[in-house]
FIGUKOL-338485 format. One record per residue (C-alpha): residue in one letter; x, y, z. Coordinates in nm, 4 decimals, decimal comma. Example, Ala and Ser with C-alpha at 12.3 -4.5 7.8 and 13.67 -1.06 7.14 Angstrom:
2
{rest->A x->1,2300 y->-0,4500 z->0,7800}
{rest->S x->1,3670 y->-0,1060 z->0,7140}
//
This chain:
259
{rest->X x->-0,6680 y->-0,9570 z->0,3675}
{rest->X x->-0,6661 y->-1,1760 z->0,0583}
{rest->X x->-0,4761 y->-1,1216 z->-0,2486}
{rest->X x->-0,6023 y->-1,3118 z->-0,5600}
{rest->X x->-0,2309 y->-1,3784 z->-0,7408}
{rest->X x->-0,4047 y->-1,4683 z->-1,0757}
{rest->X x->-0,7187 y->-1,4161 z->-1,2456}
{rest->X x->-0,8852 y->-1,3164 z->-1,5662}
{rest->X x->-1,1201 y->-1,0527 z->-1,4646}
{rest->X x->-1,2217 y->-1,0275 z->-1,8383}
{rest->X x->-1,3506 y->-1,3466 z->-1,8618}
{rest->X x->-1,5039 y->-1,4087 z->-1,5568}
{rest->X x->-1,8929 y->-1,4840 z->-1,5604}
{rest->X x->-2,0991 y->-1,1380 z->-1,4883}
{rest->X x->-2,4464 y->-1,2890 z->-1,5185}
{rest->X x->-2,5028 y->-1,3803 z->-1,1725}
{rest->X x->-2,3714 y->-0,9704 z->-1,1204}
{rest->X x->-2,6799 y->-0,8947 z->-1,4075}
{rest->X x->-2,3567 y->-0,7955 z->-1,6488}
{rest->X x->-2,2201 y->-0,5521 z->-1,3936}
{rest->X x->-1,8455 y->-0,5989 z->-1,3500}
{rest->X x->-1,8447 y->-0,3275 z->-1,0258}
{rest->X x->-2,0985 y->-0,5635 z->-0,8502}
{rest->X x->-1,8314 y->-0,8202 z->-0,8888}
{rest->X x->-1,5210 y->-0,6569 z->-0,7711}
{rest->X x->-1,7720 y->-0,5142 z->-0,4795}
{rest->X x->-1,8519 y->-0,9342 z->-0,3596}
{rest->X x->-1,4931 y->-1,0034 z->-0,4076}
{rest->X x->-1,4232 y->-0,6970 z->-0,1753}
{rest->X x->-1,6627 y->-0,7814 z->0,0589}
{rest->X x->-1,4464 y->-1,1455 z->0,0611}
{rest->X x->-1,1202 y->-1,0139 z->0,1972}
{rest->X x->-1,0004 y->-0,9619 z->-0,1228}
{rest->X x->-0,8108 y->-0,6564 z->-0,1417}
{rest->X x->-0,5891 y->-0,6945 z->-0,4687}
{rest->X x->-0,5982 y->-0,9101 z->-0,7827}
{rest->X x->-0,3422 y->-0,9344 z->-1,0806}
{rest->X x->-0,5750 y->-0,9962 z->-1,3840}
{rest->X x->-0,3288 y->-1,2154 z->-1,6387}
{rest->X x->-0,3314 y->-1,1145 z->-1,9756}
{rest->X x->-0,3159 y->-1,4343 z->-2,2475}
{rest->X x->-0,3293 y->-1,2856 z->-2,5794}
{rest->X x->-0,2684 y->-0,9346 z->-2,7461}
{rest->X x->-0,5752 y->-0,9088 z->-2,9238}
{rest->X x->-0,7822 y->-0,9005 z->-2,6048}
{rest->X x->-0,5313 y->-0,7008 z->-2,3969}
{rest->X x->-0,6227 y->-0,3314 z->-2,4446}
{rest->X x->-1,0191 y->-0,4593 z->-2,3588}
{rest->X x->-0,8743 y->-0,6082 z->-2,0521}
{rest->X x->-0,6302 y->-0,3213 z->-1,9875}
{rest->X x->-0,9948 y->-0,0608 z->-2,0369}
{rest->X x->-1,2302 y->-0,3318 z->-1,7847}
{rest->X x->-0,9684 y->-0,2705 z->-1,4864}
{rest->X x->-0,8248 y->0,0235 z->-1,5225}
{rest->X x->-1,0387 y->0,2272 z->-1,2925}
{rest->X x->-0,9555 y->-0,0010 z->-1,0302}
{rest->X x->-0,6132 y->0,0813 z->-0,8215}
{rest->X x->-0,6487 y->-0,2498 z->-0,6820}
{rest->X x->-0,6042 y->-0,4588 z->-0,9473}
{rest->X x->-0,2737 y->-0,4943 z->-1,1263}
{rest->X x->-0,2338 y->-0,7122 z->-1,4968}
{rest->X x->0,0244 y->-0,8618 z->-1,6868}
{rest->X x->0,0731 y->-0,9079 z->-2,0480}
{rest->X x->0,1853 y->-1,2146 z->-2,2328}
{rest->X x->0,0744 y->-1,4730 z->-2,4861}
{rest->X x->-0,0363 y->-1,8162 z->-2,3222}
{rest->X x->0,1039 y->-2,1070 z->-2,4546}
{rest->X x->-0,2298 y->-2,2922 z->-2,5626}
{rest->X x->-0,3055 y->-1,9873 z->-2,8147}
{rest->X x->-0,1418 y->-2,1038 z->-3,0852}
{rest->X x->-0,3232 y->-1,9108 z->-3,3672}
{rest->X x->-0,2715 y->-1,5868 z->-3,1907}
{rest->X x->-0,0295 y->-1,2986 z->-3,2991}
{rest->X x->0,3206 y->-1,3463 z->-3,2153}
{rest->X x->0,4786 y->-1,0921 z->-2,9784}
{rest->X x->0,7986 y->-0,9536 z->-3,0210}
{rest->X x->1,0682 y->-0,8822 z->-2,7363}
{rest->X x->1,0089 y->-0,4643 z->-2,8088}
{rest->X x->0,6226 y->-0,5341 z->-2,8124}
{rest->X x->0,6008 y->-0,7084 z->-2,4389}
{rest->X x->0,8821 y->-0,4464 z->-2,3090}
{rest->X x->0,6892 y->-0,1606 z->-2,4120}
{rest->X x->0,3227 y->-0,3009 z->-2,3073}
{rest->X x->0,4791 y->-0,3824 z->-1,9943}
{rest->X x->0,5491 y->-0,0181 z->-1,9475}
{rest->X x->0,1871 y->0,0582 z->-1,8211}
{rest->X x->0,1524 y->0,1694 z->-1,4905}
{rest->X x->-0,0472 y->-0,0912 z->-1,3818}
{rest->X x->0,1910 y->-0,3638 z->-1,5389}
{rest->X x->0,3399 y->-0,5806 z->-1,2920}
{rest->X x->0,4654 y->-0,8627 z->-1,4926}
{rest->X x->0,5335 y->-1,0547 z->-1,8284}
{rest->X x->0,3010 y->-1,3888 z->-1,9016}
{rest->X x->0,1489 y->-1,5742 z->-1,8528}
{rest->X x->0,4056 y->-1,7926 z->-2,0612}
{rest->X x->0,5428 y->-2,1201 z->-2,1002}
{rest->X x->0,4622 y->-2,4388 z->-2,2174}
{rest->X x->0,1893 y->-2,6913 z->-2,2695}
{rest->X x->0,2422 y->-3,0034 z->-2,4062}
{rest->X x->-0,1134 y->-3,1890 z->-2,3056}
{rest->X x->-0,3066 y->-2,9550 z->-2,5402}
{rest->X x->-0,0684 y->-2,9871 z->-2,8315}
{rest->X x->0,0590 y->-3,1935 z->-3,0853}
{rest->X x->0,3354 y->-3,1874 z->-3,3622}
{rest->X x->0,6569 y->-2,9349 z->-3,3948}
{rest->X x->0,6087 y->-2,7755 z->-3,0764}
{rest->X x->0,9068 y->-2,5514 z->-3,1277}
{rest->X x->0,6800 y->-2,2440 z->-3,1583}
{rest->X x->0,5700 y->-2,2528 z->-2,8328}
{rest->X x->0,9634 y->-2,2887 z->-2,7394}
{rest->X x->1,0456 y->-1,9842 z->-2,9344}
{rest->X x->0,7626 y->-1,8208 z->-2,7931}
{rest->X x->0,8313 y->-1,8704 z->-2,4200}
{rest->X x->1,1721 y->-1,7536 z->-2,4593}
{rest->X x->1,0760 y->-1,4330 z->-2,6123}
{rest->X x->0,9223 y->-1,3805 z->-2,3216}
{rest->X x->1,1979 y->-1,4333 z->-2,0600}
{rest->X x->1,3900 y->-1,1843 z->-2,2742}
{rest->X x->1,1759 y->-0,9407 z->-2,2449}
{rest->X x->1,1559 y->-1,0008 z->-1,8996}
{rest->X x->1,4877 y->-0,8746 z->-1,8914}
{rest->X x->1,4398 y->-0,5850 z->-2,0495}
{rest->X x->1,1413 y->-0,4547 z->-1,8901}
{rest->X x->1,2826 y->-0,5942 z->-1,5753}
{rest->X x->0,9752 y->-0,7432 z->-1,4694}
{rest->X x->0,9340 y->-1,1146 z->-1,3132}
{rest->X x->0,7442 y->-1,3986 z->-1,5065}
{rest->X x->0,4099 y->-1,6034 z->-1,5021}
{rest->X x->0,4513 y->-1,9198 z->-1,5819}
{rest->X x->0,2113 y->-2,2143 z->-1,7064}
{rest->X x->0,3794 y->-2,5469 z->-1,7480}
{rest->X x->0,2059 y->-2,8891 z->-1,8301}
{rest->X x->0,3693 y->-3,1980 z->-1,9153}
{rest->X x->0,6645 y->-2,9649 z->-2,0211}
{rest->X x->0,8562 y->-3,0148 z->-1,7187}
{rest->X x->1,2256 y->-3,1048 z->-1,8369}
{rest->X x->1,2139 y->-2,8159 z->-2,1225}
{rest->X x->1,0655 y->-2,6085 z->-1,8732}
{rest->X x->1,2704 y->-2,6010 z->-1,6133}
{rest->X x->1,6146 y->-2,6442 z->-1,9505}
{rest->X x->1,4608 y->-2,3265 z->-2,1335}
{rest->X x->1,4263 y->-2,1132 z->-1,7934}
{rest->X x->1,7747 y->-2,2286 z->-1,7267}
{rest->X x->1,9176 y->-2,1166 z->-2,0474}
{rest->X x->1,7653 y->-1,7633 z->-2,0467}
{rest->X x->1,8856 y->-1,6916 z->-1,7003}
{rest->X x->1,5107 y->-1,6296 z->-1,5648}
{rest->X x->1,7093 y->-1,6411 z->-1,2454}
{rest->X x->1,7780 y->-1,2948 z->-1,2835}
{rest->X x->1,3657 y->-1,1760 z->-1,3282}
{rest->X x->1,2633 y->-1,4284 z->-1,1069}
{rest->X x->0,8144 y->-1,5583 z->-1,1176}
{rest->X x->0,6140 y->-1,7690 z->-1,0717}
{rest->X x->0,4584 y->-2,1096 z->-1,1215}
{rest->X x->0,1636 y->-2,0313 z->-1,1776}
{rest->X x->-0,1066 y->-2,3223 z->-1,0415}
{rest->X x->0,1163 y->-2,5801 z->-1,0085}
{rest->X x->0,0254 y->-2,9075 z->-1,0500}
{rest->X x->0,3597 y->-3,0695 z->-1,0749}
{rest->X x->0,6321 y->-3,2767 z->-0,8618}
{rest->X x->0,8465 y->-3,1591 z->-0,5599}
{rest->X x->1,1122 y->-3,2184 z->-0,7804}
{rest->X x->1,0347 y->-2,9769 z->-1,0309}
{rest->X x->0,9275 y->-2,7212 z->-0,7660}
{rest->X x->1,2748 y->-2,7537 z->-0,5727}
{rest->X x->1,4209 y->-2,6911 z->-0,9537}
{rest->X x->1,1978 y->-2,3778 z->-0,9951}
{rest->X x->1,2684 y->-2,2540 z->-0,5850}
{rest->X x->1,6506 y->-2,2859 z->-0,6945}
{rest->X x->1,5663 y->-2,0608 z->-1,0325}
{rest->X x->1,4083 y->-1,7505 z->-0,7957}
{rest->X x->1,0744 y->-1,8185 z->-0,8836}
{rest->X x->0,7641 y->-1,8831 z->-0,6307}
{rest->X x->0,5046 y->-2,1733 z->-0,6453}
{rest->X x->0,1472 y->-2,0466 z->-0,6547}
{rest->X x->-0,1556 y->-2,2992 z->-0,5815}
{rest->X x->-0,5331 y->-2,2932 z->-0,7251}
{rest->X x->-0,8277 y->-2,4701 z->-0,6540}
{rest->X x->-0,7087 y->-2,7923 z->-0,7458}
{rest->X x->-0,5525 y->-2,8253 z->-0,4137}
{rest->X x->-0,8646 y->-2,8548 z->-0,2656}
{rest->X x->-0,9984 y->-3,1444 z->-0,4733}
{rest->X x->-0,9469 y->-3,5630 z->-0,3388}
{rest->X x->-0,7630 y->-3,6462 z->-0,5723}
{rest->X x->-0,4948 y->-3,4282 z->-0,5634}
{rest->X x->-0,2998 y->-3,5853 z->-0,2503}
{rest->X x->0,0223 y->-3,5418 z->-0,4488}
{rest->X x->-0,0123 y->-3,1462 z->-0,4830}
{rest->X x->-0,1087 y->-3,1161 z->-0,1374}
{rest->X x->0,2469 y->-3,2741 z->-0,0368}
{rest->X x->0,3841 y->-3,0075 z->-0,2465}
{rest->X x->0,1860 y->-2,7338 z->-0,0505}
{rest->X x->0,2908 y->-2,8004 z->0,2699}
{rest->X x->0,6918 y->-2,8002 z->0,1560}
{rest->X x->0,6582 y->-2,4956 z->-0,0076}
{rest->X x->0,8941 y->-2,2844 z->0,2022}
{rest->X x->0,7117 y->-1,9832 z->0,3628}
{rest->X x->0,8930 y->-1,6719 z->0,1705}
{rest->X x->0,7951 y->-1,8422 z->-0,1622}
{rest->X x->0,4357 y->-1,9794 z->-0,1927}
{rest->X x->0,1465 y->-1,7603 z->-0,3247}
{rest->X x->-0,2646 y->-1,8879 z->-0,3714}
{rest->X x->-0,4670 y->-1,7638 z->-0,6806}
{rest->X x->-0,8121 y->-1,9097 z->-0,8326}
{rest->X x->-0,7300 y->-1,9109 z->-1,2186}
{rest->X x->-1,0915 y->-1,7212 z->-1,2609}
{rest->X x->-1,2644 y->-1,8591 z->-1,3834}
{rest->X x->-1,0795 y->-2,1989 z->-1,4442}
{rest->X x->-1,0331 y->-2,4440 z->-1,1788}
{rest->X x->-1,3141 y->-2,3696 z->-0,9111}
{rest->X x->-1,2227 y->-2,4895 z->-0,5238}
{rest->X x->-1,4411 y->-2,7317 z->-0,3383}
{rest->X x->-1,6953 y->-2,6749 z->-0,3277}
{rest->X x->-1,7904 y->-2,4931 z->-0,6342}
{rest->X x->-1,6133 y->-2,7295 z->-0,8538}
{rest->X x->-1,7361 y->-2,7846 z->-1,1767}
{rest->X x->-1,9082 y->-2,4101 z->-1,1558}
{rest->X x->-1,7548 y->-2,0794 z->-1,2879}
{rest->X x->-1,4992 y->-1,9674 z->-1,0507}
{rest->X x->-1,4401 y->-1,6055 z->-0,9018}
{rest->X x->-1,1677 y->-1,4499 z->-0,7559}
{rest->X x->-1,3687 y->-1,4364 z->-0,3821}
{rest->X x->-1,3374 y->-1,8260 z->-0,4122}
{rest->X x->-0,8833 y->-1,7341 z->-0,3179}
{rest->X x->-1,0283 y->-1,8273 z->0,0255}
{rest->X x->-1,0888 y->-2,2104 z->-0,0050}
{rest->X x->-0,7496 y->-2,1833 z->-0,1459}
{rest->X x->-0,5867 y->-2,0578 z->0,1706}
{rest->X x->-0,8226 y->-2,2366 z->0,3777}
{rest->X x->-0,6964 y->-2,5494 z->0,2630}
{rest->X x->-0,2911 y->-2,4684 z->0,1988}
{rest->X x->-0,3116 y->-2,3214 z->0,5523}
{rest->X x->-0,5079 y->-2,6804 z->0,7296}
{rest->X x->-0,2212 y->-2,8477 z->0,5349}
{rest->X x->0,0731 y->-2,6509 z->0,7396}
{rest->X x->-0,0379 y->-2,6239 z->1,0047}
{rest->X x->-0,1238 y->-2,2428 z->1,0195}
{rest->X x->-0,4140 y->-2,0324 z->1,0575}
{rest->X x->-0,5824 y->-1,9707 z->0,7589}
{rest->X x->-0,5470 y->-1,5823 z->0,8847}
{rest->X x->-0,1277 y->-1,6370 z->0,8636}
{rest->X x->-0,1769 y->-1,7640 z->0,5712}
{rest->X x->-0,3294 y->-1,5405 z->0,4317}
{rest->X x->-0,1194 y->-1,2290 z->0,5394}
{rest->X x->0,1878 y->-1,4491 z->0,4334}
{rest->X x->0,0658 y->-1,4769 z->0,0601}
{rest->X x->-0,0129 y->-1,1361 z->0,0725}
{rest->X x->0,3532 y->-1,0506 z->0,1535}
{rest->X x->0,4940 y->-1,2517 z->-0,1233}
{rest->X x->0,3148 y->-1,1199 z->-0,3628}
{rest->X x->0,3989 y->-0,7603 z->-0,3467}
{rest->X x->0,7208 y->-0,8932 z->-0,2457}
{rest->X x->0,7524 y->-1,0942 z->-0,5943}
{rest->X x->0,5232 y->-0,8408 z->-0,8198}
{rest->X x->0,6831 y->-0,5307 z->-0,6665}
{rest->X x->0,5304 y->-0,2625 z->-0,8663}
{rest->X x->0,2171 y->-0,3504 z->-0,7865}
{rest->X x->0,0145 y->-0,0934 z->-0,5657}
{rest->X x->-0,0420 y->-0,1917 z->-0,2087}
//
């Protein structure tokens, strides 16, 4: 079985389901699919995301404000920790920062991410991350807070082996999307075949990011197999290993998630 390590259920495209979000978590069953974390990236759409999923057991969230939403409401620390307090909370984020969508005093997002980590701490909970050409006050900002402690993930990384060694080192895991599948993306595909087995996760960013070969189209969380279809060619593994060694990590990482 599949687990889908990051989605966004709530924005996923229902027409080809004629609106009907159970006829979409019924194809992504019939997939192999057999749990999803749905990733929260603002507050003002969390309690509608928190309502869409809630009937199903099999599908955990997390609650956090993404990086690129820079005209959303800012959480506070006591805010995330006491969201995060939901049952079917497993984490804090996604968080972090973006520096290819922004311009100007990008100390907001700074302050933002690290509110965050701390209250990742306090809810003792481990951390999403998203990180684009940020990697230096990435990798600085998670050393400062001690996100060693929480532990995460990168969340599809698209980055060096450099900064992945630095985030390994930190606790966190290194979780891969579609992009791994496209050509151009030789570099990544180095990266997924280092990634040491205890610490690499697969996810489709629905629905961002679409594998080959529904690029370009609206992606879905029973897509997670081209993922591990791929990451598995690359090691050397079957893709049914694979698959049952993401699974592992991820209730490994996102403990209170229900298997």
């Amino acid at each position: 079985m599949l687990v889908d390590s990051h989605c966004h259920l709530d924005r996923v495209d229902l027409e080809p389901y004629g609106g009907d979000f159970s006829e979409l978590m019924t194809a992504t069953h019939a997939a192999g699919v057999s749990h999803l974390l749905c990733v929260s990236i603002d507050l003002e759409s969390y309690p509608m995301m928190l309502d869409l999923v809630e009937p199903y057991p099999e599908v955990s969230v997390s609650v956090g404000v993404h990086p690129n939403e820079h005209d959303r409401r800012e959480p506070a620390v006591d805010e995330l920790v006491e969201l995060a307090r939901h049952p079917k909370n497993v984490a804090i984020g996604e968080t972090g920062l973006d520096y290819f969508r922004a311009d100007g005093d990008l100390g907001w997002q700074r302050d933002r991410f690290r509110t965050h980590i701390r209250a990742a701490h306090e809810a003792k909970k481990p951390l999403i991350i998203h990180t684009r050409d940020a990697r230096e006050d990435t990798i600085a900002i998670l050393r400062e807070e001690q996100a060693q402690a929480v532990g995460g993930v990168m969340h599809c990384f698209t980055e060096t082996w450099e900064m992945a060694k630095a985030a390994l080192e930190l606790n966190f895991y290194i979780s891969f999307s579609g992009i791994v599948t496209f050509k151009s993306a030789a570099s990544l595909r180095e990266v997924a075949a280092q990634v040491p087995d205890d610490r690499i996760l697969i996810e489709t960013d629905s629905p961002y990011l679409a594998p080959v070969p529904f690029r370009g189209k609206s992606n879905e969380p029973r897509y997670v197999d081209r993922v591990a279809d791929t990451i598995a060619g690359l090691r050397g593994v079957s893709t049914e290993y694979l698959a049952q060694l993401s699974t592992d990590n991820f209730y490994h990482l996102f403990s209170a998630a229900r298997r």
